[in-house]
Structures are given as C-alpha cells and as structure tokens.
C-alpha positions as CSV (number, residue, x, y, z in Angstrom):
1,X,7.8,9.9,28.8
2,X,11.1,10.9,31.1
3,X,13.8,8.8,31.5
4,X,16.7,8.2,33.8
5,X,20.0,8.1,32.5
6,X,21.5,5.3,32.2
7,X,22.7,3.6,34.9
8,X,21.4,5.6,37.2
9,X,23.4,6.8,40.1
10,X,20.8,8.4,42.1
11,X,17.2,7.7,42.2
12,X,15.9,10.9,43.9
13,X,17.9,13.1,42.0
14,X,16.5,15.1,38.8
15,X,19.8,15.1,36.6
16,X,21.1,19.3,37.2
17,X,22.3,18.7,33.0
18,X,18.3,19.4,32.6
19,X,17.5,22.1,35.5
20,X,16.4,22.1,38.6
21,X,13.9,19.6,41.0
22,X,11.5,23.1,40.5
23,X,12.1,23.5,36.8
24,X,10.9,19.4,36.5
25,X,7.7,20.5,38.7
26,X,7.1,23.4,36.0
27,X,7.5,20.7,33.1
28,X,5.0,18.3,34.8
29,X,2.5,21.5,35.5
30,X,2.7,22.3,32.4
31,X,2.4,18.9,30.9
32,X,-0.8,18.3,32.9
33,X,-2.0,22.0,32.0
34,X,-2.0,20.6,28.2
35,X,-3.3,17.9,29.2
36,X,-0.8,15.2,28.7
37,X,0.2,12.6,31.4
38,X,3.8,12.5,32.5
39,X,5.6,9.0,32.9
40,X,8.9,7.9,34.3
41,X,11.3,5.4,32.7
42,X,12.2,3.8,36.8
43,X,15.6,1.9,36.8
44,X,15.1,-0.7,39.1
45,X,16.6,-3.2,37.5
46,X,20.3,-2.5,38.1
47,X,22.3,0.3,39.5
48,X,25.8,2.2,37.9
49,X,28.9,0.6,39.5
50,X,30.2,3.9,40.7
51,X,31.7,4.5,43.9
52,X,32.2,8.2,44.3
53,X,28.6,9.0,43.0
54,X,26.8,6.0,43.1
55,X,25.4,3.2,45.3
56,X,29.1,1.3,45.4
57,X,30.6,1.2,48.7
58,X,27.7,3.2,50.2
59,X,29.0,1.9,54.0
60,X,32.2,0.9,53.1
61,X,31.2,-2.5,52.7
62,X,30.4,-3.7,49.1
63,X,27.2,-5.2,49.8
64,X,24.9,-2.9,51.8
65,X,22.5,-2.5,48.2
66,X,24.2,-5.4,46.0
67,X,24.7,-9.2,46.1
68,X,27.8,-10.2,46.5
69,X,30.5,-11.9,44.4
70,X,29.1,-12.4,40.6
71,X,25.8,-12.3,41.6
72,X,25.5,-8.7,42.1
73,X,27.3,-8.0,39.0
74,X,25.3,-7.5,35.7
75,X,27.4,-10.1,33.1
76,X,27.2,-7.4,29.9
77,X,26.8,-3.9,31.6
78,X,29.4,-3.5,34.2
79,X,26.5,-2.2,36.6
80,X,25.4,-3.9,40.3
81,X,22.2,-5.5,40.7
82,X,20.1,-5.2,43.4
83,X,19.5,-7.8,46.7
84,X,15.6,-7.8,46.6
85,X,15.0,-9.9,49.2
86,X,16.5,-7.5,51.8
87,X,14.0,-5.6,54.1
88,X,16.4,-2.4,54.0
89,X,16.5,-2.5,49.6
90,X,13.0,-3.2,49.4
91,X,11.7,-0.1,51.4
92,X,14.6,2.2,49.6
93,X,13.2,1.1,45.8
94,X,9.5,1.5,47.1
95,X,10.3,4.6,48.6
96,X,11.6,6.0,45.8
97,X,8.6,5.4,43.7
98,X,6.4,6.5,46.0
99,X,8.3,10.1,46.3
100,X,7.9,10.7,42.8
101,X,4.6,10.7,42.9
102,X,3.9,12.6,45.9
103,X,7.1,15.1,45.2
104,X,6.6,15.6,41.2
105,X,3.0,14.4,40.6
106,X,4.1,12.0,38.0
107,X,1.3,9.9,36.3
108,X,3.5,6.3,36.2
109,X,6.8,4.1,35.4
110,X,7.4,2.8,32.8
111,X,10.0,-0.3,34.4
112,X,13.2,-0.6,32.3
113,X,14.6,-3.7,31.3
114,X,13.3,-6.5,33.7
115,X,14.4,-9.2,32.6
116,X,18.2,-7.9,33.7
117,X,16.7,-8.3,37.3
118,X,14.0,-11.1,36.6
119,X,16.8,-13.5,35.8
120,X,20.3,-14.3,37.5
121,X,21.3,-14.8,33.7
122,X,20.0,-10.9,33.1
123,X,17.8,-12.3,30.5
124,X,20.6,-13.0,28.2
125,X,19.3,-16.4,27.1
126,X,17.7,-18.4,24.2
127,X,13.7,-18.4,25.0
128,X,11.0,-20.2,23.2
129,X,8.4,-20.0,25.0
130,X,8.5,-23.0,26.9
131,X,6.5,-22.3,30.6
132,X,10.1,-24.1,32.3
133,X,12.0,-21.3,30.8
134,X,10.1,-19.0,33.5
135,X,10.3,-21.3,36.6
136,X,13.9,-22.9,36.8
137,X,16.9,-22.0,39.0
138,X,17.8,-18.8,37.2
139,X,14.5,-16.4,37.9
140,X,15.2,-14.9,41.1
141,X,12.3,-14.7,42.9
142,X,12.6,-12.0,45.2
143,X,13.1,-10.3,42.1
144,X,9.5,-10.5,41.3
145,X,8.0,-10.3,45.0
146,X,9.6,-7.0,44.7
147,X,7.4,-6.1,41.2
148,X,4.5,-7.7,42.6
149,X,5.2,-5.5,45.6
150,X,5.7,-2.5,44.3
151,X,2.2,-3.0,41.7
152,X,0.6,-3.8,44.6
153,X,1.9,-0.3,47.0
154,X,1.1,1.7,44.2
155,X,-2.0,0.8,42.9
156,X,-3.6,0.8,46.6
157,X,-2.0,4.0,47.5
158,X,-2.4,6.0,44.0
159,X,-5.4,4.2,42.1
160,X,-4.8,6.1,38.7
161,X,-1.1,5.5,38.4
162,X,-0.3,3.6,35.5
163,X,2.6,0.5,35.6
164,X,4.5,-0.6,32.3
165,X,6.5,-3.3,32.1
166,X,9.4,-3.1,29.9
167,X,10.4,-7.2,29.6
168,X,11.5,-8.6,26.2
169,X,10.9,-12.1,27.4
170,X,7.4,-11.7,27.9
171,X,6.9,-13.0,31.3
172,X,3.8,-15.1,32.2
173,X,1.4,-13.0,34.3
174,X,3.1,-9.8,33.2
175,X,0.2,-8.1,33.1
176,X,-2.3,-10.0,35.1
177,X,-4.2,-8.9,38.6
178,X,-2.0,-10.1,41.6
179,X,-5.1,-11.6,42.9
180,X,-5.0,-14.0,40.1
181,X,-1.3,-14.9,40.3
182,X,0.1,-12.2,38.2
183,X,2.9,-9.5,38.2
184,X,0.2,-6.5,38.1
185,X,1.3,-4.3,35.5
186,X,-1.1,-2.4,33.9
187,X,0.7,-2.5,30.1
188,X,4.3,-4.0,29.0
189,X,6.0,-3.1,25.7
190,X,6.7,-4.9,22.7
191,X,10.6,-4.7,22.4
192,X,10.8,-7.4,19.5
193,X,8.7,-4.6,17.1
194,X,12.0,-2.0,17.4
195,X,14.5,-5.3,17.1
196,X,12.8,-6.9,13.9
197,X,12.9,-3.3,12.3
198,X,16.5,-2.4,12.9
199,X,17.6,-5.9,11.8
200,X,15.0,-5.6,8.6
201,X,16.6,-2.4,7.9
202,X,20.7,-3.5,8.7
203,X,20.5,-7.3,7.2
204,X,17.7,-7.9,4.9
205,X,17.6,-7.0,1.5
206,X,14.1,-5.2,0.6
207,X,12.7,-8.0,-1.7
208,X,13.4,-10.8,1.3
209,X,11.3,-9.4,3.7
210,X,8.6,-11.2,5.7
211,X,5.2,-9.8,5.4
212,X,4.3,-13.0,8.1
213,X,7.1,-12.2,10.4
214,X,5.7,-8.7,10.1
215,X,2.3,-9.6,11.4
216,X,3.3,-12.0,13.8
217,X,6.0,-9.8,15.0
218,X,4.1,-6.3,15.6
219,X,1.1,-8.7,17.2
220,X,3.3,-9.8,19.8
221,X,2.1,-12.1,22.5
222,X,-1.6,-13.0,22.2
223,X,-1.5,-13.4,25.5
224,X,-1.1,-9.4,26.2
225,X,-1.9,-8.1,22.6
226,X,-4.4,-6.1,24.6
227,X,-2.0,-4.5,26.8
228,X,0.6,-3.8,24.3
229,X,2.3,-0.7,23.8
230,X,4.5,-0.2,20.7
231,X,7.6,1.2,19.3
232,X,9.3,1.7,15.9
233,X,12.4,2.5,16.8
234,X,13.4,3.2,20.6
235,X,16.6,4.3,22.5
236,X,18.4,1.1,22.1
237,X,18.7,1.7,18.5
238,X,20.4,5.1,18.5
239,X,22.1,4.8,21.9
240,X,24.6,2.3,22.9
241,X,26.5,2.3,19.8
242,X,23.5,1.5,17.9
243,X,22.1,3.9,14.5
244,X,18.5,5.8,14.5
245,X,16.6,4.3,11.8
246,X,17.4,7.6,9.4
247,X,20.7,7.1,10.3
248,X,20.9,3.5,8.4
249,X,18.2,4.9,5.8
250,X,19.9,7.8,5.2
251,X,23.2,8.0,6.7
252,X,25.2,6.8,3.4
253,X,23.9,9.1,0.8
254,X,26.0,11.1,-0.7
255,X,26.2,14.6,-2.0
256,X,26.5,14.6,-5.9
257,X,25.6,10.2,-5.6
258,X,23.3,9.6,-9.1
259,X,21.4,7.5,-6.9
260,X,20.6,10.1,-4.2
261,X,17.0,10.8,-5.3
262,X,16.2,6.8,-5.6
263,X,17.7,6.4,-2.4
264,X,16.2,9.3,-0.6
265,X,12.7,8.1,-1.3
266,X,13.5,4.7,-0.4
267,X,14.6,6.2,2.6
268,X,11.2,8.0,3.3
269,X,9.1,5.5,1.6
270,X,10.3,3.2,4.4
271,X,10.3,5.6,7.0
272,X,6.4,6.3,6.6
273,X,5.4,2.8,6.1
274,X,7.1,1.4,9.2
275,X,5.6,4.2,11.6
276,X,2.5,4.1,10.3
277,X,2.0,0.2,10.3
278,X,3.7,0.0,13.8
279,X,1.0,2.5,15.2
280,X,-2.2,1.0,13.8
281,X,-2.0,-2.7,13.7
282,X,-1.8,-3.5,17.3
283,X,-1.4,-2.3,20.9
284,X,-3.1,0.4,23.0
285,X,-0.4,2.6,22.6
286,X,2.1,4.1,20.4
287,X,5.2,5.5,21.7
288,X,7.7,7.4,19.9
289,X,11.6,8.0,20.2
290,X,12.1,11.6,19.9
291,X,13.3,12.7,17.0
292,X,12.0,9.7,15.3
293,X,8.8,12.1,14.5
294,X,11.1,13.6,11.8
295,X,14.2,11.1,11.1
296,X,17.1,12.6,13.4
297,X,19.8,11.6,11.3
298,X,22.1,10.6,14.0
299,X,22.3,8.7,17.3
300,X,22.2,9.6,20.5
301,X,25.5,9.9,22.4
302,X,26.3,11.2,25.8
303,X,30.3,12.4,26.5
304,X,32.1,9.7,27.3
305,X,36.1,8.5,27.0
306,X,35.6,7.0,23.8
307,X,34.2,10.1,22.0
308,X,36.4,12.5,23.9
309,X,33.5,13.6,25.9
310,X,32.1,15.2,23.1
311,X,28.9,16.9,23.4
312,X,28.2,16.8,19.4
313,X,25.6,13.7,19.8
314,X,24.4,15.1,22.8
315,X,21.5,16.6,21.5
316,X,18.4,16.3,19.0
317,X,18.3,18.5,15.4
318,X,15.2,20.5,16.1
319,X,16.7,23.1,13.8
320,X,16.4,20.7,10.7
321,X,13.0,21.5,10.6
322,X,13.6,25.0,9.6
323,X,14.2,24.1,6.5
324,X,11.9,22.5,3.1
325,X,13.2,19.0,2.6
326,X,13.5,15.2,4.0
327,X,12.7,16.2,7.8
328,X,10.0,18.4,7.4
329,X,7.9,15.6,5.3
330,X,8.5,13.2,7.3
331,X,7.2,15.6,10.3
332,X,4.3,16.5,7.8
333,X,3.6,12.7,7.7
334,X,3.8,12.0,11.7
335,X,1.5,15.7,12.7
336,X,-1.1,13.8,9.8
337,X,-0.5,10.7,11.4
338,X,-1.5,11.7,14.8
339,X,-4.0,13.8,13.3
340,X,-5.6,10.5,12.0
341,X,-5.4,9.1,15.6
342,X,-6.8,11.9,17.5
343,X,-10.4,12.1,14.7
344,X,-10.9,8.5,14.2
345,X,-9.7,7.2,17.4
346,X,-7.2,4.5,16.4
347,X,-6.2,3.0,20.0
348,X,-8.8,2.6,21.8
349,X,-10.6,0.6,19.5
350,X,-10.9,-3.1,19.2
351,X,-7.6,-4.4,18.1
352,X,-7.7,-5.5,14.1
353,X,-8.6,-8.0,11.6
354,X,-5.9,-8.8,9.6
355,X,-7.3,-10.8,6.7
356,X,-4.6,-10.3,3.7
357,X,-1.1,-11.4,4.0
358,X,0.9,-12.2,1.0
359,X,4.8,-13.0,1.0
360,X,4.8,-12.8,-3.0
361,X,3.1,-9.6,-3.7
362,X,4.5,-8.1,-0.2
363,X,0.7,-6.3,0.7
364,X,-0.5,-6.6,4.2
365,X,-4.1,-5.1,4.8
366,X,-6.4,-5.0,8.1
367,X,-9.5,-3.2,9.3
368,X,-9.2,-1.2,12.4
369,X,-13.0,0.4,13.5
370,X,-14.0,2.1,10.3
371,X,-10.3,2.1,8.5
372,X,-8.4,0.3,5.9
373,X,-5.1,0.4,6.0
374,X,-3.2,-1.3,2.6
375,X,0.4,-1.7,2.9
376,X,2.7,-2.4,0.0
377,X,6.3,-3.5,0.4
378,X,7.6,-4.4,-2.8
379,X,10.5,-2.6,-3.7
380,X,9.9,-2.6,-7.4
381,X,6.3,-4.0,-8.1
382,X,2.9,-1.7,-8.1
383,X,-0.4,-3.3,-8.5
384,X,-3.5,-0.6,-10.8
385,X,-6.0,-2.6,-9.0
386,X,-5.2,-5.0,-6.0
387,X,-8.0,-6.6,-4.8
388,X,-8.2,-6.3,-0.7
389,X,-11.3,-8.1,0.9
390,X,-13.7,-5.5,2.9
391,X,-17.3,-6.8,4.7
392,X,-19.2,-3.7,4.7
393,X,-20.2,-2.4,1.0
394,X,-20.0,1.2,0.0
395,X,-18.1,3.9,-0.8
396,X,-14.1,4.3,0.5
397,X,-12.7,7.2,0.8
398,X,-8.6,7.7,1.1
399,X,-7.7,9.5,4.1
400,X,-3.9,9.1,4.6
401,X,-1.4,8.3,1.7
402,X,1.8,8.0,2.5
403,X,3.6,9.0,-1.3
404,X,1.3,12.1,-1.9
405,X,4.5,14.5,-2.2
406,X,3.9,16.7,0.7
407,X,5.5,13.8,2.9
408,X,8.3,13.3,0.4
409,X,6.3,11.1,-1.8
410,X,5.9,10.8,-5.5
411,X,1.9,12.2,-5.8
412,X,1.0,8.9,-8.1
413,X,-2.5,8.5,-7.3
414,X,-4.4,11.3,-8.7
415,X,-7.5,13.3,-7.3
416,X,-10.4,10.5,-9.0
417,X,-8.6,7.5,-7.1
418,X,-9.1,9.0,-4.1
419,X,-12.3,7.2,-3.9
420,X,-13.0,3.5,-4.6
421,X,-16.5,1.7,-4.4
422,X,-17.0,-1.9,-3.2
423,X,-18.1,-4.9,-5.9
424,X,-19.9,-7.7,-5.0
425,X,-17.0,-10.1,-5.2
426,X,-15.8,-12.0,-2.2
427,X,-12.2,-11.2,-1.4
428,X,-9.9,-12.5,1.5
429,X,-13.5,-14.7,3.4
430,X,-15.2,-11.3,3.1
431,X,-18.3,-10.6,1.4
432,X,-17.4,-7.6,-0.8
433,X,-13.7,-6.5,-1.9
434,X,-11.9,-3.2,-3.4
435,X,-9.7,-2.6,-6.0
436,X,-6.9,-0.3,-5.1
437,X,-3.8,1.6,-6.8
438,X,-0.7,0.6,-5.0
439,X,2.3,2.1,-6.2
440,X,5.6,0.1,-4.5
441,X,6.5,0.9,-1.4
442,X,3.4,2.7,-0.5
443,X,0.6,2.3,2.0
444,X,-2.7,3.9,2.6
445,X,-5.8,4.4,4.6
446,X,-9.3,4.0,3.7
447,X,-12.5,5.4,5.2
448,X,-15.7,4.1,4.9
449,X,-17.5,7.2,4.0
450,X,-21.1,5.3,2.2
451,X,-22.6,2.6,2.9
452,X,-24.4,0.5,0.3
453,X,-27.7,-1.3,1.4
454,X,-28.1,-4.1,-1.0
C-alpha cells in the first residue's frame, strides 16, 4: 500500500523525493507482474494549509476549495478541510480518483482518516456507540454524499476496484451497499487494534493486561468483523511524534545492562505474540507497517524545523538485516508467518471460534479452519499441560512456535512435544480437549494432522 504524505499538497502529483510519474508506472507494472495489487492511501479528508504549494489562496480568495472561518480549519492539525457540498470540489476530488486509476492502474484507496471530514468536530469526541452520536448537528453531511459519491463513481466505472475506509468511529453503514442505505465501502480498518497495543505496551504493566479487552478489541465491531482489515502497529505509532513498537520494546536497553538478555526476549517474545495474534484472530486482512516485519527500532520522521531538517529518521534500516541477531528473527518469524498464511489459507476462511479466555492464567485460544492457535501472556507463569478445548479428535501437530530459537526464542519445547493427541475429556463446551506445553509469554499453532473415529 502507497501513501500520500501528509497533508497532502497536491493530489495529482507523485512526490519527485520518490522518482518520477514513469518510475511509479514501473513500480505498479511490476507490482502487478508479481502479482500483488497496488493501493493508495487517498487524502480526502483534509488538505495542507500551504499557500505557495498547496490549495491555500488558490484564486486569491481563501475559500475557492475550503469553508470559511473555523469551519474550514482542522481544530488539531493546522490543515483546511474541504467544502463538499460544492459542485466545483466535488468533481476535483472525484477526478482525482478517477485519474489514478486510468493514469497509474492502481487497484484501490484506502480513505485516510474520515472521521476528520465526517464530523465538524474532526472526530475528536467521546463515542459510545450510541446511534445519536452519528446523526446530530456535528456530521456534516455533504461530507458523506461525497463518500457515497465517490463509492458509487467508482464501483460503476471500475468494478474490481477495491474502497477501504479508514474511520476510528466506526460509522453505521460503513461498509454497507448504497442501495441499502450505506456508505459503500468495500472494507474499513480496525484502528483501535494499533491504539490498544501501543497503550498496552507504554502504560500497562505485563501482569495487568486484559486477555478480554484483547478479544473484544482485535474483534472490533461485530457489525463489520467480516470486512475488517487489521494492523499491529501503523504509521501513527512511529510518525507524529509517536515510537515504533521496537522502539518502546527495545529502545531503552542498554549496552553492558545485566538485564539486557531478559529484556531482549521480552522484547521479542512480545513482538511475535502481538503480530501473530493480530493476523489470525480476525479480519480479512492483515496489513503491515513496514519495517514492522523486522522491528525498525526507530520512528519515522520527515525533515522538519524541529529536527533541523534532518534526514536521519527519514528512512527504514533495511541494512539491519545483514546481520545474525534481534532483526533477522523477528524477520525469520514474519517470512514463517506469511508462509503459514499462504499454505493453510488463514483469511479467507470463516472468521474464528474463540472458546478460552482467561484473565488469571493470561491464555487466549481459538480455532481458525484447521488451526489452533494457543496464546500465553503471562510474564512469569508456564503451564506443562494446559488444557485448551478442541471438537474434532485426533492427532495435532505444532506448526508455528513462536520461542523455538531461530525467531529469538528460548527452544523449550523439544522435538516429542511437537505432537499432542486429543483425550476424551470435554474442555471449554467442546467435546475433546488437549494438553499443551506453554512456556510464558509464548504462543503456538496447532494442525490437525489425524483424525480419530471413535
């Protein structure tokens, strides 16, 4: 996925920091050549203030694009929103979708941050879910003629593009036909899965928390759990001021610390865990931040005054993967990861039953098509033989550990645990059960590979 910077200040323009408008047509060529579809992160929502580059002042007047007075000011950013109920705004956002496609062959949007145009309040507001939250005096409702609109216009004129919704307050209808009173996207993205991470990771201590907010969290709205795409970490948590996840796992460690080792795996233990159960408990899709594949261990941060327009955060640490160590396992983990996707077909299947999860032991286990995935998070605690509930009888075979020591792990479970046979004995409202090895701060992923006829 392909992003705009952010606020954008032209939205025809491929950014000349990257190359050329042909050298982006050579990228998407070769994307499609491999295979791969190629999707834009459209900013719609709001526009950079700038008056020498940007939108601002475009005909000397400063309303031509923009609403006037506080209106067309976003109340946090500093950037201009749009008017959408004006004819001459409506066909220059529509337009420019449109030319992407038919200039670049791009394969879809991915719509950044709606709720900063959805709502004259730019989303920054308590919600809880009440249906008036959606309907009073602060939804601007050009705002969404103009998404409905442009779902619509694309959808009829390209019928494989692909619409994603990026909305943290879960709009009704987000992702429901027009013809039945919805917005029309075709997926939105869970952005409370990246938030509940970062704030797990910054503010609560490992034995606190929440295997029920975890769940609950990473399900997201039943409403769209089939139309959910997820993140474990994305650009708002190593942009803006904000720390990559390796940053705040690994970021303090010191050279020469007597706690380095305990704190490194830790560190990667985590790291695993919260990839791998982002990926495969819910959602149709899994996207990933990059660098997050092997634990950049800085944020991103473009030249600007307060840095001294340096270019030192500019950039992602490919060449830490040169080397044996931390990155490369964690790399190791996410190629085995997606490996594990591509054989067993993780996302397209039905989403999971999640039939054990328990706040005092801190183990979360579901069944995803013919996988079990075990998760413990206890910090200290390991468990020889933790009973997890399974229906079908047979023969289990381990397919993914995350502490076997080629991913930075410890290697506790040996070879003869690798397999585990089902007893009779209900378990979790299911007919048979396993007992498993769980070393702390582990997680692992069965495969029924027999199946016992009793």
């Amino acid at each position: 996925m392909l992003t705009h910077l952010f606020p954008a200040t032209n939205l025809y323009a491929v950014s000349s920091r990257f190359g050329t408008p042909d050298d982006f047509k050579r990228l998407v060529d070769e994307a499609h050549g491999q295979g791969l579809l190629v999707f834009l992160e459209i900013v719609h929502s709001y526009s950079a203030a700038d008056e020498m580059v940007g939108l601002g002042l475009f005909d000397g007047t400063n309303d031509c694009y923009f609403h006037t007075g506080k209106r067309g000011h976003h109340k946090h950013w500093g950037t201009r929103m749009f008017k959408y109920g004006d004819l001459d705004v409506l066909h220059f956002l529509l337009s420019n979708l449109n030319w992407w496609i038919t200039e670049y062959q791009v394969d879809g949007f991915q719509f950044h941050s709606l709720s900063s145009m959805i709502y004259t309040h730019n989303g920054f507001a308590s919600f809880t879910g009440d249906l008036e939250e959606y309907c009073n005096q602060y939804v601007d409702r050009d705002a969404l003629l103009y998404l409905i609109l442009a779902n619509e216009i694309l959808h009829a004129l390209h019928p494989d593009i692909i619409t994603i919704a990026e909305d943290a307050t879960f709009y009704p209808g987000l992702c429901e036909p027009i013809s039945q009173g919805g917005l029309g996207f075709d997926y939105c993205v869970n952005l409370s899965v990246s938030e509940m991470w970062s704030s797990f990771l910054e503010n609560v201590p490992d034995h606190d928390w929440s295997m029920s907010k975890i769940v609950s969290t990473l399900m997201g709205n039943k409403n769209y759990a089939d139309k959910m795409l997820m993140y474990a970490e994305n650009h708002n948590q190593s942009i803006s001021g904000g720390r990559s996840f390796a940053e705040i796992l690994f970021g303090e460690i010191r050279e020469g610390s007597p706690d380095k080792e305990k704190l490194l795996l830790r560190g990667c233990s985590l790291h695993k865990m919260i990839k791998l159960i982002t990926m495969t408990i819910g959602g149709r899709a899994y996207l990933n931040f990059m660098g997050n594949e092997f634990g950049h261990p800085e944020r991103v941060e473009f030249p600007m005054p307060s840095n001294n327009f340096s270019f030192s955060l500019a950039n992602r640490r490919w060449d830490l993967l040169a080397n044996e160590g931390l990155h490369l396992n964690l790399f190791s983990f996410d190629k085995d990861l997606m490996k594990l996707d591509e054989n067993e077909r993780i996302l397209p299947r039905v989403l999971p039953s999640i039939h054990h999860v328990n706040d005092n032991s801190m183990v979360i286990a579901y069944i995803r098509g013919p996988l079990l995935f075990v998760f413990n998070f206890h910090p200290t605690d390991s468990y020889e033989g933790y009973r997890i509930g399974v229906e079908e009888a047979g023969e289990y075979q381990l397919v993914l550990n995350t502490d076997e020591r080629k991913y930075g792990g410890q290697g506790l479970l040996k070879d003869d645990q690798y397999s585990r046979t089902t007893t009779s004995q209900r378990s979790d409202g299911l007919r048979n059960s396993l007992e498993v090895p769980l070393p702390s701060r582990t997680a692992q992923a069965y495969k029924l590979s027999r199946i016992l006829r009793i």
